[in-house]
mmCIF file of the C-alpha atoms, coordinates in Angstrom:
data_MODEL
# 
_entry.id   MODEL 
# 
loop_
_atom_site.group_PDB 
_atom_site.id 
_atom_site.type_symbol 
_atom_site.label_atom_id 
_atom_site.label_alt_id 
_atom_site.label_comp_id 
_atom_site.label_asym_id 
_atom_site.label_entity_id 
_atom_site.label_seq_id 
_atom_site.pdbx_PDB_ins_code 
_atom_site.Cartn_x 
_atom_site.Cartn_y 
_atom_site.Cartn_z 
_atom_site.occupancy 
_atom_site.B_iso_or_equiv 
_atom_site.pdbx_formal_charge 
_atom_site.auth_seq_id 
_atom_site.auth_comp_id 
_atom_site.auth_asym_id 
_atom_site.auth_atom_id 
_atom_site.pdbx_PDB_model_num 
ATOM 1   C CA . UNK A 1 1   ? 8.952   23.687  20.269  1.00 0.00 ? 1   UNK A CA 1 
ATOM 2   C CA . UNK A 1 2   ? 6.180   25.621  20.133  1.00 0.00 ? 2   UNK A CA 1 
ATOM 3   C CA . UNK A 1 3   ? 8.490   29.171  20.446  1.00 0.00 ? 3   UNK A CA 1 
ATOM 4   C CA . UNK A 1 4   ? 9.942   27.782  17.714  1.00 0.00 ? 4   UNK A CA 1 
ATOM 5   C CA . UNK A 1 5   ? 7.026   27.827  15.179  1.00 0.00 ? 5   UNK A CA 1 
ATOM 6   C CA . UNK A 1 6   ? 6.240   30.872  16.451  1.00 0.00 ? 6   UNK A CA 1 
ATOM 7   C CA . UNK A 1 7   ? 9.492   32.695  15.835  1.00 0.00 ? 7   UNK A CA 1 
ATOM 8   C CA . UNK A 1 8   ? 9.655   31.166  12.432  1.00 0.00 ? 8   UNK A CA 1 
ATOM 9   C CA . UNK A 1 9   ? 6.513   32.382  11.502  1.00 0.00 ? 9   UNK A CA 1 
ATOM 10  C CA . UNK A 1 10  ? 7.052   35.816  12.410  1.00 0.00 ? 10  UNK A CA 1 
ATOM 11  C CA . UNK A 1 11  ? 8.615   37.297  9.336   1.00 0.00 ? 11  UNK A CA 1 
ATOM 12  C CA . UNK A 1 12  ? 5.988   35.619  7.219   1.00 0.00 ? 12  UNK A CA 1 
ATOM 13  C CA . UNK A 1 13  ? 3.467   37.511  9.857   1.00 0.00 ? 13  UNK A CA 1 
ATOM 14  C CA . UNK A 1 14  ? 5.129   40.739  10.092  1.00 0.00 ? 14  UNK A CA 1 
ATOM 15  C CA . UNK A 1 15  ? 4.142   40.879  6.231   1.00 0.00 ? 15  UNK A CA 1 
ATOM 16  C CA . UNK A 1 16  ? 0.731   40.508  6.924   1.00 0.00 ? 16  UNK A CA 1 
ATOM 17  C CA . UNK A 1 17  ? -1.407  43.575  6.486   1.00 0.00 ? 17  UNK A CA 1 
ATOM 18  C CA . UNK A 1 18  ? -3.403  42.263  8.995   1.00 0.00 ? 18  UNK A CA 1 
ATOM 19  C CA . UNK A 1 19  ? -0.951  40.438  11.046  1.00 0.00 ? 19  UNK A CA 1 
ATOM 20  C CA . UNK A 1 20  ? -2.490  37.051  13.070  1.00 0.00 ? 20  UNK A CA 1 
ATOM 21  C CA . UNK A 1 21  ? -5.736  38.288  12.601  1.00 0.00 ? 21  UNK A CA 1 
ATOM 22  C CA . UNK A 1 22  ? -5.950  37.935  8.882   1.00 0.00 ? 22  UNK A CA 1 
ATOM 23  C CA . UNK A 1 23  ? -4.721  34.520  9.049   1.00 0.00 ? 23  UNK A CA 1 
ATOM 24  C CA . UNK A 1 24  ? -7.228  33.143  11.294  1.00 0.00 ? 24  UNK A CA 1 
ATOM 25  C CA . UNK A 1 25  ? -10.104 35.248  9.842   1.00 0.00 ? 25  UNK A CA 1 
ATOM 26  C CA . UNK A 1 26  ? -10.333 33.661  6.363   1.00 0.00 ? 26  UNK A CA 1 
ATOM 27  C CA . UNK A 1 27  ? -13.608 34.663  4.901   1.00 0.00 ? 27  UNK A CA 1 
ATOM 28  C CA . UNK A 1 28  ? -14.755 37.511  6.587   1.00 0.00 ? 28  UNK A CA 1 
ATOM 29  C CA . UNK A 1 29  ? -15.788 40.095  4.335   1.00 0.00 ? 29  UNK A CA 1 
ATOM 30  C CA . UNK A 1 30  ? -16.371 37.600  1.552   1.00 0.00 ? 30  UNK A CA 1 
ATOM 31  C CA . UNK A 1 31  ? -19.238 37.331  -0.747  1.00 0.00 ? 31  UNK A CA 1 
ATOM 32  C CA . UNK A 1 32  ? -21.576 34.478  -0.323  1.00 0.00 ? 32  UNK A CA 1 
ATOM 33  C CA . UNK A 1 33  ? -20.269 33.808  -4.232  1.00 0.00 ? 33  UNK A CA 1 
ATOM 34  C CA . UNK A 1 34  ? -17.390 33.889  -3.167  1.00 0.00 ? 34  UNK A CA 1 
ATOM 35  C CA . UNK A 1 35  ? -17.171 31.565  -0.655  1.00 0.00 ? 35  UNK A CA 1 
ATOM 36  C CA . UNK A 1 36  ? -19.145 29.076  -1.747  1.00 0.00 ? 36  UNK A CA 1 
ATOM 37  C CA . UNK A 1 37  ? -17.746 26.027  -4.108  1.00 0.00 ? 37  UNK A CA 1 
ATOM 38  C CA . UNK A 1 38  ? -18.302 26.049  -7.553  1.00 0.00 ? 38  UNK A CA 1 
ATOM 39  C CA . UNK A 1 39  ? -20.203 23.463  -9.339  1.00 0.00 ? 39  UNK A CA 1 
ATOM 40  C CA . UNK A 1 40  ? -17.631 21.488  -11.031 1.00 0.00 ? 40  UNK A CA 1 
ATOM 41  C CA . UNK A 1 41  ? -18.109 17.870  -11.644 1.00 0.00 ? 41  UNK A CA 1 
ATOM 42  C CA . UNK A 1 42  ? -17.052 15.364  -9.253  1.00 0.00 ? 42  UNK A CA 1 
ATOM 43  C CA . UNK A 1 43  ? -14.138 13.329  -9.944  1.00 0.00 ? 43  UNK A CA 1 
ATOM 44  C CA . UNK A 1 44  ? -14.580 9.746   -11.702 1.00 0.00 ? 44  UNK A CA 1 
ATOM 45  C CA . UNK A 1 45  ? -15.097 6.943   -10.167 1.00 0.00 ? 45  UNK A CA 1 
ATOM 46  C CA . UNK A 1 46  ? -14.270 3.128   -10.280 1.00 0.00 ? 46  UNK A CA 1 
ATOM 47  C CA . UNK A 1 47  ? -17.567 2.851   -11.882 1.00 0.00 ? 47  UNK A CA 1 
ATOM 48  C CA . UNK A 1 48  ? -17.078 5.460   -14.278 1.00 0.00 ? 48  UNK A CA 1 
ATOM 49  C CA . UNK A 1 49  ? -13.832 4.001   -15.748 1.00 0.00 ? 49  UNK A CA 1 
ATOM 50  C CA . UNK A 1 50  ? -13.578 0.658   -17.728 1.00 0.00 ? 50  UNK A CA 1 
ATOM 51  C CA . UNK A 1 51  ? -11.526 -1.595  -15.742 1.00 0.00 ? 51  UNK A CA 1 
ATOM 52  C CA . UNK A 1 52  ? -8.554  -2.834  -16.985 1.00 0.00 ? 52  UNK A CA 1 
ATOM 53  C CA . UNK A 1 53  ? -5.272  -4.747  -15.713 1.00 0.00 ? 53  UNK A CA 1 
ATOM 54  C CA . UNK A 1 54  ? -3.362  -1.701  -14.978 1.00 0.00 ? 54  UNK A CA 1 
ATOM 55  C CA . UNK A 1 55  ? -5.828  -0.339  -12.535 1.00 0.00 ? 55  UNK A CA 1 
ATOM 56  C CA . UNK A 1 56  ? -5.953  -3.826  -11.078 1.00 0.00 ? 56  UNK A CA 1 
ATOM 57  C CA . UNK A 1 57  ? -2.071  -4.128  -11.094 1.00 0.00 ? 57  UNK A CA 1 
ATOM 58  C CA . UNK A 1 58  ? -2.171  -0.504  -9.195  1.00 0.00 ? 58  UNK A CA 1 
ATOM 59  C CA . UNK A 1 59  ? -4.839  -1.549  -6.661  1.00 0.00 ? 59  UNK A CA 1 
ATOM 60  C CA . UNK A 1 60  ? -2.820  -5.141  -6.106  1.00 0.00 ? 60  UNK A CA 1 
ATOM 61  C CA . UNK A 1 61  ? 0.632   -3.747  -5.342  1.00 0.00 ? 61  UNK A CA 1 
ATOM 62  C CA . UNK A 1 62  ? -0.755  -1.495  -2.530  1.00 0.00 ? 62  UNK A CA 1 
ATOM 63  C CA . UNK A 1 63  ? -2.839  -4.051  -0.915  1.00 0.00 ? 63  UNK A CA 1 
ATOM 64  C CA . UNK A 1 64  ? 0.504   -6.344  -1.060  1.00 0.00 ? 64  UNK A CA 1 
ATOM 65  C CA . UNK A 1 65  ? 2.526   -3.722  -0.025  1.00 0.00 ? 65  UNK A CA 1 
ATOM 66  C CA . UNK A 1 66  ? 0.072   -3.631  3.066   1.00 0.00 ? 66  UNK A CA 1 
ATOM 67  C CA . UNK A 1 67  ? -0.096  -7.647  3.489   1.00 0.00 ? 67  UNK A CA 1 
ATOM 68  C CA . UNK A 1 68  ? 3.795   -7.475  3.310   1.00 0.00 ? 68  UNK A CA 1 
ATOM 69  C CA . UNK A 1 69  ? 4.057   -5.328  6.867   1.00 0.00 ? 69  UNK A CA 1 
ATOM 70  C CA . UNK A 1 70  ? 1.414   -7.868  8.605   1.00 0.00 ? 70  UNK A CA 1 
ATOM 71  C CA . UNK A 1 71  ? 3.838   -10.497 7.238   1.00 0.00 ? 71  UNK A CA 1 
ATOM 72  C CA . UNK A 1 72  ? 6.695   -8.494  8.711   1.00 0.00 ? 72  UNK A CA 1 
ATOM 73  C CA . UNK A 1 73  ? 4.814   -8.763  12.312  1.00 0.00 ? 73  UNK A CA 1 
ATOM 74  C CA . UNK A 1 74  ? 4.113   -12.391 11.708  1.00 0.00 ? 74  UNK A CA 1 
ATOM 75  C CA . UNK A 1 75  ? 7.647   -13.407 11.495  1.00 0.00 ? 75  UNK A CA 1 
ATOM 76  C CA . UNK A 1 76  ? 8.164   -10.899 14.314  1.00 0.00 ? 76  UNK A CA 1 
ATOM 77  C CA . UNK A 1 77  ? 5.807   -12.724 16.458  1.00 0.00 ? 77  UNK A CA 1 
ATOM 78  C CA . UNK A 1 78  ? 7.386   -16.336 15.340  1.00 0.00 ? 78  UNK A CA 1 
ATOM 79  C CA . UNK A 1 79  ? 10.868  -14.847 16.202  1.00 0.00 ? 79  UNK A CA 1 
ATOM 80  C CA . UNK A 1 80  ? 9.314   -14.100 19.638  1.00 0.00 ? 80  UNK A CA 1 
ATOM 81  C CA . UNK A 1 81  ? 7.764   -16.928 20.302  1.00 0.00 ? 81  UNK A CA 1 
ATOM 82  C CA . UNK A 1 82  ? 10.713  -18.489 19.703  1.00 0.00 ? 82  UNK A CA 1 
ATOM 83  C CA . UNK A 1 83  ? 13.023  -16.701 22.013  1.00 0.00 ? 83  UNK A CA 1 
ATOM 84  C CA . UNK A 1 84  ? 10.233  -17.138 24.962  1.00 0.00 ? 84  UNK A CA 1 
ATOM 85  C CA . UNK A 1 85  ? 10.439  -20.842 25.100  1.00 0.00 ? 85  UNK A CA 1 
ATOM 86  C CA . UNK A 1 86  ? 9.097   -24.413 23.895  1.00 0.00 ? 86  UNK A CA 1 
ATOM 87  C CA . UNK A 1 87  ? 5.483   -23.929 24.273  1.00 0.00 ? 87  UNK A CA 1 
ATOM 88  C CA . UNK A 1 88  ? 5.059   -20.996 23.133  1.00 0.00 ? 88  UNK A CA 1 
ATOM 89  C CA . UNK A 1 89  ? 6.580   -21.691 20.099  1.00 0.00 ? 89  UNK A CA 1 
ATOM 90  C CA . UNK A 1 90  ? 4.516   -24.619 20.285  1.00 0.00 ? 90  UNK A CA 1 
ATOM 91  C CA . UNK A 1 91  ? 1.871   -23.041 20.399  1.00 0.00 ? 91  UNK A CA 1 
ATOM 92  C CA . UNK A 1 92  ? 2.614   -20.057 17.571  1.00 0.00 ? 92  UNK A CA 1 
ATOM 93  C CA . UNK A 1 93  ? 3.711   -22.825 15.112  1.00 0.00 ? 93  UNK A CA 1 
ATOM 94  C CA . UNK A 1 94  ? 0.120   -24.777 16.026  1.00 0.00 ? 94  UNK A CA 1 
ATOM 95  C CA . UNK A 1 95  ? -2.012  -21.830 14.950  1.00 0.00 ? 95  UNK A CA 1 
ATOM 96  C CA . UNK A 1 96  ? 0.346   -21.030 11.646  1.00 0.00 ? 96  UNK A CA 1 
ATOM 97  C CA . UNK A 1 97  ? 0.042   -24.671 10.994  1.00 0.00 ? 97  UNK A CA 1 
ATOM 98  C CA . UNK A 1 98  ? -4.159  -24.533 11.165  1.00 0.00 ? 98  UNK A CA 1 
ATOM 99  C CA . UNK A 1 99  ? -6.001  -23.865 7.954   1.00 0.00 ? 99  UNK A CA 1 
ATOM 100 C CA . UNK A 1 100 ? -6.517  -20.056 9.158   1.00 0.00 ? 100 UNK A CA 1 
ATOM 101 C CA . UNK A 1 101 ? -3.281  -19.996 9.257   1.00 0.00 ? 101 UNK A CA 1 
ATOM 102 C CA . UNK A 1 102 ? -2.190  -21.932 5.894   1.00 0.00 ? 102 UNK A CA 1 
ATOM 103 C CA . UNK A 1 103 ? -4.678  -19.529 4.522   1.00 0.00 ? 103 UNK A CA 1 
ATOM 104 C CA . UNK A 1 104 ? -2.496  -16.066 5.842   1.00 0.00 ? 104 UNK A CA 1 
ATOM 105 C CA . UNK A 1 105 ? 0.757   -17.980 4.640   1.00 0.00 ? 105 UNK A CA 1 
ATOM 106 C CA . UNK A 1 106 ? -0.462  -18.619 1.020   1.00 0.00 ? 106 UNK A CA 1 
ATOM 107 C CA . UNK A 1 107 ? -1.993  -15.008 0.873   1.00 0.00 ? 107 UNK A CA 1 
ATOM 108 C CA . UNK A 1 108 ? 1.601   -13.985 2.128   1.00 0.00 ? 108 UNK A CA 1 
ATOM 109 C CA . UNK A 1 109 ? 3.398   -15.547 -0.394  1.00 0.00 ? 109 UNK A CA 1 
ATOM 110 C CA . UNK A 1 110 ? 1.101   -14.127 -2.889  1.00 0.00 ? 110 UNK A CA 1 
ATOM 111 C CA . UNK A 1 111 ? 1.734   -10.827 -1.790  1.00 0.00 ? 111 UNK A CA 1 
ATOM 112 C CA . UNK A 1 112 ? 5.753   -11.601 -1.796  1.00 0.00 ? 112 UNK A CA 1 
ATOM 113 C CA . UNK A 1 113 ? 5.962   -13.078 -5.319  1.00 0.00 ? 113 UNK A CA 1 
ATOM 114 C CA . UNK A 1 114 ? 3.134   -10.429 -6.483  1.00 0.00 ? 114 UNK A CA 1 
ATOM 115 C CA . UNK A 1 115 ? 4.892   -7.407  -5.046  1.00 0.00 ? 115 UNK A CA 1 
ATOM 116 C CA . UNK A 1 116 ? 8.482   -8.261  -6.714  1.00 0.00 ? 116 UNK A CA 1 
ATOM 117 C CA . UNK A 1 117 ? 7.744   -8.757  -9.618  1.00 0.00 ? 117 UNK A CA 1 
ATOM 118 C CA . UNK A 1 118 ? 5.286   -5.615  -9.763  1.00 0.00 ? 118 UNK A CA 1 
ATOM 119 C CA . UNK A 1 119 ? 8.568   -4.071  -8.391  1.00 0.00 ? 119 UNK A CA 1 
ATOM 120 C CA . UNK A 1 120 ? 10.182  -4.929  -11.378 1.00 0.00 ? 120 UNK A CA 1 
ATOM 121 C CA . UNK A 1 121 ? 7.945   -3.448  -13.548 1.00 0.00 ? 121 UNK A CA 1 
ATOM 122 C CA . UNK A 1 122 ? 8.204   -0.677  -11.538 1.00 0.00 ? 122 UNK A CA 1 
ATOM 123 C CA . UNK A 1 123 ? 12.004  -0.502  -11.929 1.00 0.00 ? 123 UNK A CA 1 
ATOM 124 C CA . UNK A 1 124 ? 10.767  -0.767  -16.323 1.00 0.00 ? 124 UNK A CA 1 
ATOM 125 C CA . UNK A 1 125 ? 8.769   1.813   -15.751 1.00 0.00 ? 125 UNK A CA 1 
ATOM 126 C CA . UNK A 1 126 ? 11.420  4.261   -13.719 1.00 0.00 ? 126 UNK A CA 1 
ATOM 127 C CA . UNK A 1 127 ? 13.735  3.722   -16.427 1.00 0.00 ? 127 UNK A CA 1 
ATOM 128 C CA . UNK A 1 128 ? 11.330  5.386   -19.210 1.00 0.00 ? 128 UNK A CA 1 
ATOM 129 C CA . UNK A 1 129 ? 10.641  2.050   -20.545 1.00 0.00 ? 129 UNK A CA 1 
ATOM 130 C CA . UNK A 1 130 ? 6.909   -0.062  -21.602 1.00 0.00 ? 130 UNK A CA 1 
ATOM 131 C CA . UNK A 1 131 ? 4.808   3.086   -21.166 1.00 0.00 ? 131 UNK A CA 1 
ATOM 132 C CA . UNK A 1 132 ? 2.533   1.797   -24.112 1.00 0.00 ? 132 UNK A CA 1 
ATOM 133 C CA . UNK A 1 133 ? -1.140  1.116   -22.133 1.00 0.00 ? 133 UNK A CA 1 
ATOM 134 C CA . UNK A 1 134 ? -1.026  -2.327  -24.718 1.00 0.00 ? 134 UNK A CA 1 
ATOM 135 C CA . UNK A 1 135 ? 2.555   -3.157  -23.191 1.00 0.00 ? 135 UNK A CA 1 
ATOM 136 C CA . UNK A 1 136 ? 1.603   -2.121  -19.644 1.00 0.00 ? 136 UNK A CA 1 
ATOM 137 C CA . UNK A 1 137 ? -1.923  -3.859  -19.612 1.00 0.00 ? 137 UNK A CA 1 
ATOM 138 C CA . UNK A 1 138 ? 0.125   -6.904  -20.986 1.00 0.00 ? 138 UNK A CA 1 
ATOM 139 C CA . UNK A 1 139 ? 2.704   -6.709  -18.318 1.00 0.00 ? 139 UNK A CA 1 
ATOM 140 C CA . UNK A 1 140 ? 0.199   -6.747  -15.427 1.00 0.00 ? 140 UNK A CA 1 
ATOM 141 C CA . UNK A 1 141 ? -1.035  -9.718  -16.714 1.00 0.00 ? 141 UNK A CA 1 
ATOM 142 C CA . UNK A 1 142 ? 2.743   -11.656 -16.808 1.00 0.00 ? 142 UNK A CA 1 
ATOM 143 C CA . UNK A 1 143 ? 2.834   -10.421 -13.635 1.00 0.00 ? 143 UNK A CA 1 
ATOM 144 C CA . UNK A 1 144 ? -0.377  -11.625 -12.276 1.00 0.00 ? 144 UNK A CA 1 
ATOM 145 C CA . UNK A 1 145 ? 0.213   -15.143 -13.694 1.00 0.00 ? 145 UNK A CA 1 
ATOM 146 C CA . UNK A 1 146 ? 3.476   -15.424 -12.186 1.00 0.00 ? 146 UNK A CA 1 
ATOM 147 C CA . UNK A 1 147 ? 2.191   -14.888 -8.857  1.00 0.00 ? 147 UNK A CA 1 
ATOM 148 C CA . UNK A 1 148 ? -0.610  -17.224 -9.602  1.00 0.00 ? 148 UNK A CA 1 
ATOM 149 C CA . UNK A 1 149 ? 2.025   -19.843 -11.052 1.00 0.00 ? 149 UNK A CA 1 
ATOM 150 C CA . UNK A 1 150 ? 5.423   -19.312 -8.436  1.00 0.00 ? 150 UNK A CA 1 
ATOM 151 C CA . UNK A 1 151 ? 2.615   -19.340 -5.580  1.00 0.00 ? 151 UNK A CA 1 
ATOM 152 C CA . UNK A 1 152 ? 1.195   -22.961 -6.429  1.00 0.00 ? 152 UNK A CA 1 
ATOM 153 C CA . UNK A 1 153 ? 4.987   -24.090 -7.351  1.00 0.00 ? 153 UNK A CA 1 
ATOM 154 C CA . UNK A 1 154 ? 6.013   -23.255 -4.224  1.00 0.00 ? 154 UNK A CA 1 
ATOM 155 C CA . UNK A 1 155 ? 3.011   -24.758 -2.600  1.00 0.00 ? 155 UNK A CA 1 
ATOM 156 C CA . UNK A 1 156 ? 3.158   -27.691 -4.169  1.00 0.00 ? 156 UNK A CA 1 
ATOM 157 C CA . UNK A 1 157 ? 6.790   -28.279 -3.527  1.00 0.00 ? 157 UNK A CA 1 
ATOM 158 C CA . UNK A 1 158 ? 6.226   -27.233 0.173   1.00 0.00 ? 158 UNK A CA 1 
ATOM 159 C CA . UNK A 1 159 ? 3.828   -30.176 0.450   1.00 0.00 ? 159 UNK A CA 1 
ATOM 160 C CA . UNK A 1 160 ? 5.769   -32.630 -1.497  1.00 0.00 ? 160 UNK A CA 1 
ATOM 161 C CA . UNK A 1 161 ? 8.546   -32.340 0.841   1.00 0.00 ? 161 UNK A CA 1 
ATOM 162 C CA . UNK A 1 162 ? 6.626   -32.253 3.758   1.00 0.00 ? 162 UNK A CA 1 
ATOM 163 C CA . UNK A 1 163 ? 6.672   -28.616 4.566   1.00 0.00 ? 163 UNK A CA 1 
ATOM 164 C CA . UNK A 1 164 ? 2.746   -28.833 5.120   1.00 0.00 ? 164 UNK A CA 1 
# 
């Protein structure tokens, strides 16, 4: 693999004044001006910047993005579980059914109601469409309260049939 690199690198080296040398000896000869960074500013911040429900919308649909693949090894562990026997499905189904557990379901059906309908904002947005900061701080709200609101529907209707 490694000949490989090498050889394709060669006509990019054999242009090279100073062939592999100058590649690997980046700053000699250099003034200390030069070299050194320019003062620039640094980049803002969350503090610098006035929060708003975009940013929050932004922040929300990567961390349920990220909840959404340690709800893919959940259900990967349940299907497990299941296929090793009684008790240890027993068991698996005990520790989902604890309140540290109820706790990990509700935050991933957050993150599953949150993240498609962010989605489909997304898809709005891909299209060209509700690029007006009014429109898309309104949006992130919609979407926000219909995660808030399909999450306790689905809650409640989970424990009023016994799904608790």
């Amino acid at each position: 693999m490694r000949l490989i690199a090498v050889l394709s690198l060669t006509p990019f080296v054999a242009g090279l004044k100073g062939g592999w040398k100058s590649i690997f000896s980046w700053g000699e000869g250099m003034s200390d001006n030069v070299r050194r960074l320019p003062d620039r500013p640094t980049s803002p911040h969350l503090r610098v910047w006035r929060w708003h429900a975009t940013m929050l919308s932004s922040i929300l649909h990567r961390a349920s993005g990220v909840s959404l693949y340690a709800g893919a090894l959940i259900l990967a562990a349940w299907a497990i579980c299941l296929a090793v026997g009684p008790e240890c499905y027993a068991g698996y189904m005990a520790l989902l059914g604890g309140p540290i557990g109820k706790i990990v379901l509700l935050g991933l059906t957050a993150a599953i109601f949150y993240h498609t309908a962010n989605g489909i904002r997304h898809l709005v947005w891909d299209a060209g469409k509700a690029f007006d900061p009014k429109f898309s701080d309104l949006t992130a709200i919609v979407v926000i309260a219909f995660t808030v609101a399909a999450t306790a529907a689905t809650w409640i209707i989970a424990g009023m049939t016994g799904g608790l």
